[in-house]
C-alpha positions, 0 to 999 in steps of 0.5 A: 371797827369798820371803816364806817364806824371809823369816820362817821360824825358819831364816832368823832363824839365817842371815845373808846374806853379801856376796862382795865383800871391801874392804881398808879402810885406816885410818891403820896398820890393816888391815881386810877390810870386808863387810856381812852382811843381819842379822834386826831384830825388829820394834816390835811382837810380835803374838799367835802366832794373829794370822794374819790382819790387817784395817787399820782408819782411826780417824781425825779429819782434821786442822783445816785451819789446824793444822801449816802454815807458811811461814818465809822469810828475813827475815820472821816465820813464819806459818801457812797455811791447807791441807786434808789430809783425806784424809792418813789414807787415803794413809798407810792405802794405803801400810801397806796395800800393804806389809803385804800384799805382805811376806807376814807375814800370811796376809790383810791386809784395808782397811776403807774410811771412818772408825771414828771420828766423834767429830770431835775431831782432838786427842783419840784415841778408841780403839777399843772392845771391842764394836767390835773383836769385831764388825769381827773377826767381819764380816771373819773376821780375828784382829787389827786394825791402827788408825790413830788419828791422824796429824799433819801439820807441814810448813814452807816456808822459804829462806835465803840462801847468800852463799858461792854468792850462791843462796837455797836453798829448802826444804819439811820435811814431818814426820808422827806417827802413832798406832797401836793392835793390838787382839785380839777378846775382849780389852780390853787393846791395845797403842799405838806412835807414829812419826815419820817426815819428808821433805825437799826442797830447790832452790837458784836465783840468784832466790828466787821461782825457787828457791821454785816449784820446790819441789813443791806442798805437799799433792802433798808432804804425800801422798807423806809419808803414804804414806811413813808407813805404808809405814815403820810396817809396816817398824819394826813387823815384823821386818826385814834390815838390813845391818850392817858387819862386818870381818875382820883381816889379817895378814902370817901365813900362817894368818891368810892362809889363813883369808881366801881361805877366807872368800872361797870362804865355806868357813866351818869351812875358815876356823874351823879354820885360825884355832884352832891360832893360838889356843895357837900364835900368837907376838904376842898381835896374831895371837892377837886377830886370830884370836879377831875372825875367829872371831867374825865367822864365827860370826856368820855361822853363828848361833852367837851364844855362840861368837861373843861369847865370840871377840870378848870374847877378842880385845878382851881381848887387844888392850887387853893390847898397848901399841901404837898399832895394838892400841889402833885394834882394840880401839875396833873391837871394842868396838863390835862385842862391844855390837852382839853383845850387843844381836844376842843378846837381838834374837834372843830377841825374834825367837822370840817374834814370828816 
């Protein structure tokens, strides 16, 4: 998918469906499994002219003896001393390397060295308007992106397993960084704060042995940061995201119908077999079965308010019907009508931002 296709207002409206079609059996339930590539919006919604970005560090590197520990079984955790000054231009190269390679901006551009030098790692400074308009007109960018700080706390620990008589060894790296947008002639900018973390762990008969083969912890530290901003350009702009979908099946021979056609992804094939079900369906089930199909379809044609609307009709009649079964789908169809609504007013904040 290009960059285009990615961020064009047809795309918000359109899902990506999978072909492979799972009959999912739980307990007395019967259930066609899919996933569809759903539009997140993003964490921040810049300015409509925002068309070209510059990434600036506003940084103070971290004190050396800030945020590293070691907690081994049987003794008292106690700090380490380790230099990560250079944890901001790592995590600056991975949002860098994203940003520019997602296409969401005409130009994104790296400002290298620090903004900041007031050496205070434990108070954020900002950047100031006269800064902002100055850099924009120096670079001919229309919106920056700063990275205030980011803290680094990563801890060593082991623990004995006496079920595998192993030690299990493990480095636990978390990083909160601090992020600001700002507009040239305006004083106002928005800040946002993420957490991300990785994790290793190896286990050995020996401690010592379990121990070295963790990574060395500032190689970890850098694969953090990087780790860092390439998720701060994921959560900050709009995404796909797969989501769980099911379809309802049935011994009834236009329920039946409706499947092979959703095989074929003959969507209004699918849509008119299921309606006549509506008014001529014997059970409420087959009726309820048909209102989910339709709603998942839907779905997958953009049509958010038809499909609330199925999936609000089905749940009613699944709640209706005194049977274990009927129970079972309403549980899954409650959960589905939250996450269409949570999908409709995601939708109104993806206009805005795309």
């Amino acid at each position: 998918m290009t960059t285009e296709a990615l961020y064009s207002k047809k795309a918000l409206r359109q899902i990506a469906f999978a072909t492979c079609l799972l009959l999912c059996c739980s307990c007395s339930t019967q259930r066609l499994y899919t996933t569809l590539d759903v539009m997140r919006p993003g964490s921040m919604t810049f300015a409509h002219d925002a068309v070209n970005m510059l990434l600036i560090n506003n940084t103070v590197p971290q004190p050396e003896n800030y945020g590293h520990q070691i907690r081994l079984s049987g003794q008292q955790a106690y700090s380490v001393i380790q230099n990560i000054d250079s944890a901001s231009l790592f995590c600056m190269a991975g949002a860098f390397e994203d940003f520019a390679d997602i296409g969401f901006f005409r130009t994104v551009l790296l400002q290298d060295g620090t903004q900041n030098k007031s050496g205070d790692f434990y108070r954020i400074k900002p950047l100031q308007s006269a800064e902002v308009d100055s850099l924009c007109r120096m670079y001919n960018v229309d919106v920056i992106l700063a990275l205030n700080r980011i803290a680094v706390n990563d801890v060593i620990s082991d623990y004995y397993l006496p079920q595998t008589s192993e030690y299990l060894a493990a480095l636990d790296v978390k990083t909160i960084s601090s992020w600001s947008v700002h507009y040239p002639d305006s004083s106002h900018y928005e800040t946002i704060n993420l957490t991300d973390s990785l994790f290793w762990e190896k286990t050995a008969y020996d401690r010592k042995e379990a121990l070295e083969q963790l990574p060395a912890r500032n190689d970890a530290v850098v694969d953090a940061c990087i780790f860092a901003g390439r998720r701060a350009c994921e959560r900050l702009l709009p995404r796909w995201e797969q989501v769980d979908r099911y379809f309802y099946t049935d011994r009834n021979a236009q329920i039946q119908q409706g499947i092979d056609s959703v095989y074929h992804k003959d969507w209004k094939g699918a849509l008119n077999t299921w309606k006549p079900l509506i008014e001529t369906g014997k059970t409420k089930s087959i009726k309820a079965k048909a209102y989910a199909n339709m709603a998942v379809v839907s779905e997958i044609l953009g049509d958010m308010d038809n499909a609330i609307a199925y999936a609000n009709a089905a749940l009613s009649l699944f709640s209706d019907s005194f049977n274990f079964n009927s129970y079972e789908y309403a549980y899954w169809l409650s959960l589905y009508v939250t996450d269409l609504y949570t999908r409709q007013k995601e939708l109104e904040l993806l206009e805005k931002q795309l």
